[in-house]
N, C-alpha and C positions, 0 to 999 in steps of 0.2 A: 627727135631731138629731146635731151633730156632737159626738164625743167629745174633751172638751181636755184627759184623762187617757191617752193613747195610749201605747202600748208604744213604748220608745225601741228597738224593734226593726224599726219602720215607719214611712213619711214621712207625714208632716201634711197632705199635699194629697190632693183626688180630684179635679184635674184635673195635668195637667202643668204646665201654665202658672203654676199658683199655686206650684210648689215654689220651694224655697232649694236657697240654697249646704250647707244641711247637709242637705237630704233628698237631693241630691244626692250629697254625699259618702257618705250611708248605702248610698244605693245601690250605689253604685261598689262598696265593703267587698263586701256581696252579690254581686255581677257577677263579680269578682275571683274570689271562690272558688267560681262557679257555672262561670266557665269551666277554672277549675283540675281539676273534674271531667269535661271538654269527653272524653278519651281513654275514659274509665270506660266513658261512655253511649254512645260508637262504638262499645267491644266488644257491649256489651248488644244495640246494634240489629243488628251483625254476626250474631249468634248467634239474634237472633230469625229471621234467612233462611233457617236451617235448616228453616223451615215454611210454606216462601212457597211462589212459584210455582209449580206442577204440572206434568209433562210431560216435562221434562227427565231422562235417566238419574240424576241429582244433583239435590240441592238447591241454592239460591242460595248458601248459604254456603259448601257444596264447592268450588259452581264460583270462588266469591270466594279460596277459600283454593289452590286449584289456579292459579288466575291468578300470586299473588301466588308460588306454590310456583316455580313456572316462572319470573319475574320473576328472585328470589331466587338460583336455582338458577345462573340469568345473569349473576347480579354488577349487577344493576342496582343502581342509587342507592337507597340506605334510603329517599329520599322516593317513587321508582318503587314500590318493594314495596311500601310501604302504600300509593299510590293505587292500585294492583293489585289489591290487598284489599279499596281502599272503593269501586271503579269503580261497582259498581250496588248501592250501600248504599239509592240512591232507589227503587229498583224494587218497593219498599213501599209507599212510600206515593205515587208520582209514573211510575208505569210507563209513561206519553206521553212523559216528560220528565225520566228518571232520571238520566242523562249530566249534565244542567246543575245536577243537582241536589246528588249525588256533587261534582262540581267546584265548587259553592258551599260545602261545605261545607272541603275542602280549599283554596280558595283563598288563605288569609291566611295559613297553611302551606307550602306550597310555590311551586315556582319558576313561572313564566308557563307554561314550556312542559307541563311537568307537568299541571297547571292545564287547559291546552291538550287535551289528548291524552286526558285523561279527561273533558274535555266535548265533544268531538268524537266520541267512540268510539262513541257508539250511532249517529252516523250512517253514520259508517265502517264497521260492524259491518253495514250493511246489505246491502253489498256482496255477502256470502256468503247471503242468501236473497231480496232483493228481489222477483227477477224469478218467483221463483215462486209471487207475489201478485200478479203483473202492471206490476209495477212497477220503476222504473229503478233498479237494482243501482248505476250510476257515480254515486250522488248525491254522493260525498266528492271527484269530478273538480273543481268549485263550488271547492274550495281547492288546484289547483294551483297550483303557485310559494308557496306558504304555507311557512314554515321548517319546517312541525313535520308539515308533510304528510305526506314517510318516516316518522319516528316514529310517527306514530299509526297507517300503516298497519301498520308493524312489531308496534306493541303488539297491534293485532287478530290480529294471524296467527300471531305467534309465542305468546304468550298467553292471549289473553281468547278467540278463536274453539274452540283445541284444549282449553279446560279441562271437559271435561263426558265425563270419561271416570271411568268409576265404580272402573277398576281403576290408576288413577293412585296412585303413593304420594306422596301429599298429605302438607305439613308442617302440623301439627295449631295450629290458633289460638293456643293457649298460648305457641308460639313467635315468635307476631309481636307477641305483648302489649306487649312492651318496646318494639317498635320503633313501634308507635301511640305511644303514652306519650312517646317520645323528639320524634317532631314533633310532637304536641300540645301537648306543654309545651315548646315553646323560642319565642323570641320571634318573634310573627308578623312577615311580610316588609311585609304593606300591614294599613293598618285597612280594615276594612266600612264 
């Protein structure tokens, strides 16, 4: 039986179709400040990497934060550095298909190419072991003449391939917190 005492803290419908103009705007309120925490729960899933994948001299989030070390180090763009950071934030929960993952979540954030070059990168990335699963190392050739083809190979090589050195001085999360914070809260460039 439907409740017609409901908390004006949740909409009227349980289907979509049946809502309003006001269960709508309630939501919105919601949504608004659900994404205003959007940076928060980036660090939190950053931080859960530290206990991820096995095998590696590093954990995921070393290696994430050694990327982003190296980035930084470079003078790259504050939006470079943190996708640097969030390149294989997916490798949790999406390790087929971390690259598109990481770059869905950055994309309302950052620039195309940006965008770009961390959803590309796990294939680009493949170059450097391929063949020693028998497999075709040149799979990123597929985007030559591509604008951002340099760049992504650049981001692999100078970057994302060398960060798994356990004696790297790595700049510690706390210092990139602001600069999450800084593109997660400015106004995105496209909507989803």
């Amino acid at each position: 039986m439907y409740n017609y005492f409901m908390s004006k803290d949740e909409v009227k419908f349980t289907e979509m179709k049946h809502g309003d103009k006001e269960d709508y705007e309630l939501l919105a309120n919601f949504e608004d400040k659900f994404i205003e925490g959007t940076a928060d729960r980036i660090v939190r899933v950053l931080e859960s990497l530290d206990n991820s994948l096995g095998g590696y001299k590093v954990s995921r989030l070393e290696h994430s934060l050694q990327t982003a070390s190296r980035a930084l180090r470079e003078q790259a763009s504050e939006e470079m550095v943190v996708a640097s950071l969030l390149h294989d934030i997916g490798d949790e929960i999406a390790p087929l298909n971390h690259s598109e993952l990481a770059a869905a979540v950055l994309k309302p954030f950052v620039s195309e190419k940006t965008r770009w070059i961390v959803e590309q990168h796990g294939l680009f990335q493949a170059y450097y072991y391929n063949h020693y699963y028998g497999k075709d190392r040149n799979l990123r050739d597929k985007f030559k003449g591509h604008e951002f083809f340099k760049d992504t190979i650049d981001f692999c090589e100078r970057w994302d391939q060398a960060s798994f050195d356990p004696n790297y001085d790595t700049i510690p999360l706390k210092e990139f917190v602001p600069m999450v914070q800084r593109i997660f809260n400015r106004t995105p460039y496209r909507n989803l």
